[in-house]
N, CA, C and O atoms as a GROMACS GRO file, in nm:
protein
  348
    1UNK      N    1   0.084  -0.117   0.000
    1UNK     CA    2   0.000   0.000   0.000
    1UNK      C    3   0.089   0.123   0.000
    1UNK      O    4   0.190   0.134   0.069
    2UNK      N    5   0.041   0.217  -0.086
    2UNK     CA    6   0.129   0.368  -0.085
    2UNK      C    7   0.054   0.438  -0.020
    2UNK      O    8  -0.047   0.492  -0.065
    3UNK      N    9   0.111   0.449   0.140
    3UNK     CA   10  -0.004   0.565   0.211
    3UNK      C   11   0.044   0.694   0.174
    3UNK      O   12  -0.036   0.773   0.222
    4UNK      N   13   0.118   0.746   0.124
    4UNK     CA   14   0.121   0.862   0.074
    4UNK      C   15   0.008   0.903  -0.034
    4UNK      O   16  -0.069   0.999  -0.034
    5UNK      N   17   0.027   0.773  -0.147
    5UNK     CA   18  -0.061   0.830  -0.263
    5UNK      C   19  -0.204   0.838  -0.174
    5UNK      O   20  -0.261   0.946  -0.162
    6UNK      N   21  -0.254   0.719  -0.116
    6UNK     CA   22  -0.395   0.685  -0.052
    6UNK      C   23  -0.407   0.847   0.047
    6UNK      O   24  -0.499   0.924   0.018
    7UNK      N   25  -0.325   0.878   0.140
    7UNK     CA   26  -0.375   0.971   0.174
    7UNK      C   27  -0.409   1.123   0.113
    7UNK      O   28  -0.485   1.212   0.152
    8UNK      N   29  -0.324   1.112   0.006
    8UNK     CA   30  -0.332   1.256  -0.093
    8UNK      C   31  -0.472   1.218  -0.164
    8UNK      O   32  -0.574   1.275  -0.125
    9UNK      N   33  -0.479   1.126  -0.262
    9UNK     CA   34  -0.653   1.088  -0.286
    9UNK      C   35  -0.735   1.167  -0.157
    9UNK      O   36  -0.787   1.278  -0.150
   10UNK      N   37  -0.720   1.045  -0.050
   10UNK     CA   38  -0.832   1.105   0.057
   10UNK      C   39  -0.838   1.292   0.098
   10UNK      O   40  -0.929   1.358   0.149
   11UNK      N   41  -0.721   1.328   0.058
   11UNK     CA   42  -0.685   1.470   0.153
   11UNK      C   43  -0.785   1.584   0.024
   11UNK      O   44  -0.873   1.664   0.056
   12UNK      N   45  -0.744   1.560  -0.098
   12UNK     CA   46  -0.794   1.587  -0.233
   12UNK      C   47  -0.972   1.594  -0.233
   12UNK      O   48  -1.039   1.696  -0.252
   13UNK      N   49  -1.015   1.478  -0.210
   13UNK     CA   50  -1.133   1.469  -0.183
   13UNK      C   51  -1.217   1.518  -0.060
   13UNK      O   52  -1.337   1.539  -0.073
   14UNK      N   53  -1.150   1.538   0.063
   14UNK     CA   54  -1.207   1.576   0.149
   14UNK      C   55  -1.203   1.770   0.122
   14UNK      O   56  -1.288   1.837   0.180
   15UNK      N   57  -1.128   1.820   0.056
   15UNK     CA   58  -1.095   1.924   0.071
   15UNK      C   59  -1.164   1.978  -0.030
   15UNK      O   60  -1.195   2.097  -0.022
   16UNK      N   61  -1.206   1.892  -0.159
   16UNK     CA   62  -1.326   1.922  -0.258
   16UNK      C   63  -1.482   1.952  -0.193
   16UNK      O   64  -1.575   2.023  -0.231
   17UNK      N   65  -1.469   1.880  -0.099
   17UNK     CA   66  -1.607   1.812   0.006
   17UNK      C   67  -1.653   1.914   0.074
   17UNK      O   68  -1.742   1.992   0.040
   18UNK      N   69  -1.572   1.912   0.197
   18UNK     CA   70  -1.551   1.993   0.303
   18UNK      C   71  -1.459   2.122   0.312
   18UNK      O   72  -1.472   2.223   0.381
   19UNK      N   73  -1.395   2.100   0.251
   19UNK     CA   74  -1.286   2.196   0.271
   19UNK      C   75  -1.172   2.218   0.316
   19UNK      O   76  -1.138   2.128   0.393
   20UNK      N   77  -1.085   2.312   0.300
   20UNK     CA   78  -0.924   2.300   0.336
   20UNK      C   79  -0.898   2.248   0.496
   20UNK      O   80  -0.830   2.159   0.547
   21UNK      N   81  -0.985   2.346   0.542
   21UNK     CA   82  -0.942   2.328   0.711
   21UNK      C   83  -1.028   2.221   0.784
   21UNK      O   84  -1.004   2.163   0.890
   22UNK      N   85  -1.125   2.211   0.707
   22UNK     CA   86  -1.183   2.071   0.729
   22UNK      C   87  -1.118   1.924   0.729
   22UNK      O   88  -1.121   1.836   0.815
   23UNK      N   89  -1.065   1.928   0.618
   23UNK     CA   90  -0.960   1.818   0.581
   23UNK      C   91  -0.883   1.794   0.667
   23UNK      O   92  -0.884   1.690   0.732
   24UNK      N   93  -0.795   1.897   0.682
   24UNK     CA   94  -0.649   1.921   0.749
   24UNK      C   95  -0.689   1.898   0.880
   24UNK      O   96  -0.619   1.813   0.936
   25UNK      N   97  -0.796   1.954   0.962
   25UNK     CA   98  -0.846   1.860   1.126
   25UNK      C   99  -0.901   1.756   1.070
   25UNK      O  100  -1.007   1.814   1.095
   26UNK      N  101  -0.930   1.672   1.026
   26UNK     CA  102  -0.984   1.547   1.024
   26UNK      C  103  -0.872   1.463   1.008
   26UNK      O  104  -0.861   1.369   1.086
   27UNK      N  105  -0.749   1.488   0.883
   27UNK     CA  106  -0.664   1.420   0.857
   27UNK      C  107  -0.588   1.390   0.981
   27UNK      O  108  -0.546   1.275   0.997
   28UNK      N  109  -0.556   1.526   1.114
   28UNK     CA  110  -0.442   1.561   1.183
   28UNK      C  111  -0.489   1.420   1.294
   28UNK      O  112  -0.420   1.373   1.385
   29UNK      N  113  -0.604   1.386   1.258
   29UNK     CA  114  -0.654   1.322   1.384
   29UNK      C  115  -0.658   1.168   1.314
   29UNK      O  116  -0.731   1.084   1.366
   30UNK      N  117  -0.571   1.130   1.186
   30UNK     CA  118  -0.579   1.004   1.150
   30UNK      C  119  -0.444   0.926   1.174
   30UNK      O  120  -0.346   0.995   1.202
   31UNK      N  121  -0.430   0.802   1.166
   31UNK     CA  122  -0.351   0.700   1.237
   31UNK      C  123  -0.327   0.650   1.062
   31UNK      O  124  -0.428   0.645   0.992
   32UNK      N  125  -0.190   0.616   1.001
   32UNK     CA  126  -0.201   0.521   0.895
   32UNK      C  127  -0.155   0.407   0.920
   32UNK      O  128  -0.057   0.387   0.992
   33UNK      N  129  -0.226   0.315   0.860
   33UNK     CA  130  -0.185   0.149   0.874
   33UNK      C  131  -0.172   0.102   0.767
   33UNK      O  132  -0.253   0.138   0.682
   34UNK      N  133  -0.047  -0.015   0.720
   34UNK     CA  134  -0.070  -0.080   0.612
   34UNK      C  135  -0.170  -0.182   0.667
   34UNK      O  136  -0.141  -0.231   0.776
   35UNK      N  137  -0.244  -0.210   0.629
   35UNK     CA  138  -0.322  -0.282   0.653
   35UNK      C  139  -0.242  -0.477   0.595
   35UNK      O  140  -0.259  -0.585   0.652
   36UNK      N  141  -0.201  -0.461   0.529
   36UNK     CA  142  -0.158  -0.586   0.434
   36UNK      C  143  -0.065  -0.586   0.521
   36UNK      O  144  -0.049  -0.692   0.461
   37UNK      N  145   0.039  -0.574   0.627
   37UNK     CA  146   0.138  -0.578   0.688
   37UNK      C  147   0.077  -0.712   0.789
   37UNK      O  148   0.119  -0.823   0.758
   38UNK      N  149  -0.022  -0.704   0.909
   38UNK     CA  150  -0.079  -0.783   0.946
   38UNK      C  151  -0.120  -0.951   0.866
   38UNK      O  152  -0.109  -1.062   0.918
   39UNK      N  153  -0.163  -0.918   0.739
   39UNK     CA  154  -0.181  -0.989   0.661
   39UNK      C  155  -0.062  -1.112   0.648
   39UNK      O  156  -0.056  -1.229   0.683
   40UNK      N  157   0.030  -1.012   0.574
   40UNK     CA  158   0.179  -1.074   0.558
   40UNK      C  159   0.234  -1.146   0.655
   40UNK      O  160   0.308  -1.240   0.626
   41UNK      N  161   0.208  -1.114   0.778
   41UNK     CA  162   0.231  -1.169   0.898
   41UNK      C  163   0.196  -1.326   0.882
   41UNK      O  164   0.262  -1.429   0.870
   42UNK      N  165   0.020  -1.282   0.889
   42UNK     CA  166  -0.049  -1.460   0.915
   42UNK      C  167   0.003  -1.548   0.823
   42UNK      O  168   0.025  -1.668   0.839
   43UNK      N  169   0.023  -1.474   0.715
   43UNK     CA  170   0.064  -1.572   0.597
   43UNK      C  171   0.138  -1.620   0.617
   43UNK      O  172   0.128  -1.740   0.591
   44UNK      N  173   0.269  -1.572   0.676
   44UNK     CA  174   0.421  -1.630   0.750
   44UNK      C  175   0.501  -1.671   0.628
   44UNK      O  176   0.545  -1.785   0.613
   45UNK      N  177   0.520  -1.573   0.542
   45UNK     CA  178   0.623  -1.607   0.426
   45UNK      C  179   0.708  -1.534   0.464
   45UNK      O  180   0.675  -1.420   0.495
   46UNK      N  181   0.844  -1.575   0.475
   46UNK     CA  182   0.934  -1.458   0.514
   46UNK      C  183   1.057  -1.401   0.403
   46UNK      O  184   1.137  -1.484   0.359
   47UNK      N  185   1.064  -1.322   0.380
   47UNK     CA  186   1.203  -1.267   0.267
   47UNK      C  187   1.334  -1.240   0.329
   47UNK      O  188   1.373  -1.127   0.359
   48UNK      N  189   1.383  -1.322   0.343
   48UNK     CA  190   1.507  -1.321   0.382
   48UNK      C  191   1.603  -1.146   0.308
   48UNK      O  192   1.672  -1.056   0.356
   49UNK      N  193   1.551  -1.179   0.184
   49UNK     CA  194   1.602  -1.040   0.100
   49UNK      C  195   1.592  -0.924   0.175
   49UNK      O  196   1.689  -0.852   0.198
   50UNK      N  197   1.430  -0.892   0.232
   50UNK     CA  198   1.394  -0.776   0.279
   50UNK      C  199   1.403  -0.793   0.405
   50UNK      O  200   1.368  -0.697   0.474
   51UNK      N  201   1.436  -0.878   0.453
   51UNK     CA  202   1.413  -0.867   0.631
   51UNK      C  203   1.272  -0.856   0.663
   51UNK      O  204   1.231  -0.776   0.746
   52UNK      N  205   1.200  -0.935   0.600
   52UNK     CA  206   1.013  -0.869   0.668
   52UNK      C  207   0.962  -0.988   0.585
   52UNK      O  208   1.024  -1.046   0.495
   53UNK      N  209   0.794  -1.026   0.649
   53UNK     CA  210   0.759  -1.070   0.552
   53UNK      C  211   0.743  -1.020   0.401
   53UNK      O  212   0.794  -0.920   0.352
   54UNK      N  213   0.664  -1.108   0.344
   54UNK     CA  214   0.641  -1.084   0.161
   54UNK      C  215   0.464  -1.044   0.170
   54UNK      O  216   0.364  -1.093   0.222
   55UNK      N  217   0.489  -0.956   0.107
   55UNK     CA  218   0.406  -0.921   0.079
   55UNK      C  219   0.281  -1.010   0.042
   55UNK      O  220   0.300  -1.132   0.043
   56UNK      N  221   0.186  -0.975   0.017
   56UNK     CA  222   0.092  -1.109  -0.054
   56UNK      C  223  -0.036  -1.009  -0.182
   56UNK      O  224  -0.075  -0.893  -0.175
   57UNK      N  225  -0.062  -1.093  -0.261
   57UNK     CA  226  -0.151  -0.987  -0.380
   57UNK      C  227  -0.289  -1.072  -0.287
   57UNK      O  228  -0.326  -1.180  -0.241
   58UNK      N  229  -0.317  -0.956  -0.299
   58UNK     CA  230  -0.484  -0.973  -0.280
   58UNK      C  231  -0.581  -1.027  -0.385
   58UNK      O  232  -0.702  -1.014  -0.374
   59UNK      N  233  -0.523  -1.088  -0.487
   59UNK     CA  234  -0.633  -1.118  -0.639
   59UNK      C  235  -0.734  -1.021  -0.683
   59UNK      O  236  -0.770  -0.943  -0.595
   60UNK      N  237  -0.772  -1.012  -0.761
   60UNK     CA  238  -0.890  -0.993  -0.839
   60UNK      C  239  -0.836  -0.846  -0.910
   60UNK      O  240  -0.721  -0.805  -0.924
   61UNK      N  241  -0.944  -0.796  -0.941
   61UNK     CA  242  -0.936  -0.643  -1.021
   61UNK      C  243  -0.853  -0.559  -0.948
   61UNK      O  244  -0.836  -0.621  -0.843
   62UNK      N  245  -0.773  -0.426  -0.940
   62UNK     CA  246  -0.710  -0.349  -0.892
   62UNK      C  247  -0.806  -0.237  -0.855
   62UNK      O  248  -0.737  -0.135  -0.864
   63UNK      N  249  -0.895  -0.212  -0.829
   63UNK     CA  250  -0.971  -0.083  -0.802
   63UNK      C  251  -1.013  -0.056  -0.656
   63UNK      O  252  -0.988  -0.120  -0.554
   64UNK      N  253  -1.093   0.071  -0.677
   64UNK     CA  254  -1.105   0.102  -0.526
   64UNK      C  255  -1.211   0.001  -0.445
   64UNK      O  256  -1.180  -0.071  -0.350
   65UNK      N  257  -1.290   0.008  -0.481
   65UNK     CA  258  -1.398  -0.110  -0.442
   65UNK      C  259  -1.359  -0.246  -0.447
   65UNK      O  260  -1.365  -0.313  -0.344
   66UNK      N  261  -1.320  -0.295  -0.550
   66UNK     CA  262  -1.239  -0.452  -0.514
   66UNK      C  263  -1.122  -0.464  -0.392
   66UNK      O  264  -1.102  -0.554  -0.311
   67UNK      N  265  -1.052  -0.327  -0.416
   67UNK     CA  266  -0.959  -0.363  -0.340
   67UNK      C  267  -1.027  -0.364  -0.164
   67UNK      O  268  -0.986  -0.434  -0.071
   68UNK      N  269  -1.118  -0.282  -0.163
   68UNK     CA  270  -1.198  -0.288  -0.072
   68UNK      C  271  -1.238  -0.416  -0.004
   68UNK      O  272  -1.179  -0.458   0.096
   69UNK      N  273  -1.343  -0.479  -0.060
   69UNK     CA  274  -1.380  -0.585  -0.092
   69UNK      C  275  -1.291  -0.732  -0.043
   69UNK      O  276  -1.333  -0.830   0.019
   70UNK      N  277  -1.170  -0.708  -0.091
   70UNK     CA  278  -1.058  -0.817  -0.063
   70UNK      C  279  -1.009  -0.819   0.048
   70UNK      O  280  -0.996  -0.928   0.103
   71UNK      N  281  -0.976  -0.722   0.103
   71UNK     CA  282  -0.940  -0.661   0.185
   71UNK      C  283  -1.018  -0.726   0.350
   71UNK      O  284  -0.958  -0.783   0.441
   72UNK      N  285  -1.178  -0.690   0.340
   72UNK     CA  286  -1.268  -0.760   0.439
   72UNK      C  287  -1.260  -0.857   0.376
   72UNK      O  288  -1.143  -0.862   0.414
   73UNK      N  289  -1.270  -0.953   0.308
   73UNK     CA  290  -1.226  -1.094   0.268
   73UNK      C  291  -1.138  -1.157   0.364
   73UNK      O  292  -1.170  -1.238   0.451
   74UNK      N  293  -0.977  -1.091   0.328
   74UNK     CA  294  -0.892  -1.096   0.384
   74UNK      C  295  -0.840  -1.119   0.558
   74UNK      O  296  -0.768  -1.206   0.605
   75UNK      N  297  -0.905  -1.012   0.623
   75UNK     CA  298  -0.981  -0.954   0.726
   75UNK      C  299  -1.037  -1.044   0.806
   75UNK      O  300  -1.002  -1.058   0.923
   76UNK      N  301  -1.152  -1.133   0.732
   76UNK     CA  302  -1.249  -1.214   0.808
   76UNK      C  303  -1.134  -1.390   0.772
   76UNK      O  304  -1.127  -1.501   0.826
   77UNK      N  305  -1.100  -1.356   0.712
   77UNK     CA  306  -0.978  -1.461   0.729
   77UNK      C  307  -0.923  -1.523   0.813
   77UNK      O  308  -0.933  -1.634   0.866
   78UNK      N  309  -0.832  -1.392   0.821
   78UNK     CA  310  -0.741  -1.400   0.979
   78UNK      C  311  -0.816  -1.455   1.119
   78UNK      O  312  -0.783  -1.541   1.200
   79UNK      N  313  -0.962  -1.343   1.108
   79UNK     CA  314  -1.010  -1.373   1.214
   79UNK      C  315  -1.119  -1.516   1.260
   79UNK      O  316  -1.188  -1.559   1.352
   80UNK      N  317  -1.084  -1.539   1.154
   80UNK     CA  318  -1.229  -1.725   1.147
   80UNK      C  319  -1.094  -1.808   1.229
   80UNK      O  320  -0.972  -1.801   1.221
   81UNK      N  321  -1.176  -1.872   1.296
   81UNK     CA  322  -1.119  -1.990   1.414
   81UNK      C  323  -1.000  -2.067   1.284
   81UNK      O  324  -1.000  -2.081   1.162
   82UNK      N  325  -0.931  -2.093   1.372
   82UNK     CA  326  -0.811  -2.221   1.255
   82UNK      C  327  -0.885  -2.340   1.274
   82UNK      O  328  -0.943  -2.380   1.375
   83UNK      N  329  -0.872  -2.405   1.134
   83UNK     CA  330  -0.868  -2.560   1.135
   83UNK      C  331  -0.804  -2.602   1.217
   83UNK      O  332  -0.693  -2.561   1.252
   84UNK      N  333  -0.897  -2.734   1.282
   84UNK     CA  334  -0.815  -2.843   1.337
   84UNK      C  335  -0.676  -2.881   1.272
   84UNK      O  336  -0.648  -2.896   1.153
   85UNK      N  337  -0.577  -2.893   1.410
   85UNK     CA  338  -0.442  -2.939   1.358
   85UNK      C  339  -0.456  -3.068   1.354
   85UNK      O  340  -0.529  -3.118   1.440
   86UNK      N  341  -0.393  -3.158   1.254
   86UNK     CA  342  -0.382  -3.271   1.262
   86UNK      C  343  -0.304  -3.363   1.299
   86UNK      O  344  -0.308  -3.483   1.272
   87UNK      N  345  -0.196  -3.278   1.394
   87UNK     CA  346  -0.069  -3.297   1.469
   87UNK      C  347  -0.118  -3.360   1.590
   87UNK      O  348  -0.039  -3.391   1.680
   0.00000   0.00000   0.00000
């Protein structure tokens, strides 16, 4: 995720919306997360290259709404009980 680009979109739009100083207190009061970082985690692939996990593609279309979409997919993933181990 590029939180730079994602937040300039959001900052762009809010400031079309609401307005300059509107934006700018709403933004001052936001937290950014990669969200896919967590992700990468559960997945447990690790890159030796990068020192971190690997990233993972989310499938489907690239847009705002799919990516949306995948995302709570993703999301409800992590959080559904694990299969029985068979260990």
């Amino acid at each position: 995720m590029d939180k730079a680009f994602d937040r300039d979109v959001l900052e762009r739009e809010l400031v079309r919306h609401q307005g300059p100083v509107a934006a700018g207190q709403w933004l001052a009061r936001c937290r950014w997360e990669d969200v896919m970082e967590p992700y990468a985690v559960w997945k447990g692939l690790w890159s030796v290259k990068r020192g971190a996990y690997r990233n993972q593609r989310l499938g489907g279309s690239h847009d705002a709404v799919a990516d949306c979409r995948a995302l709570l997919a993703k999301t409800e993933q992590m959080a559904a009980p694990a299969p029985p181990s068979h260990w």
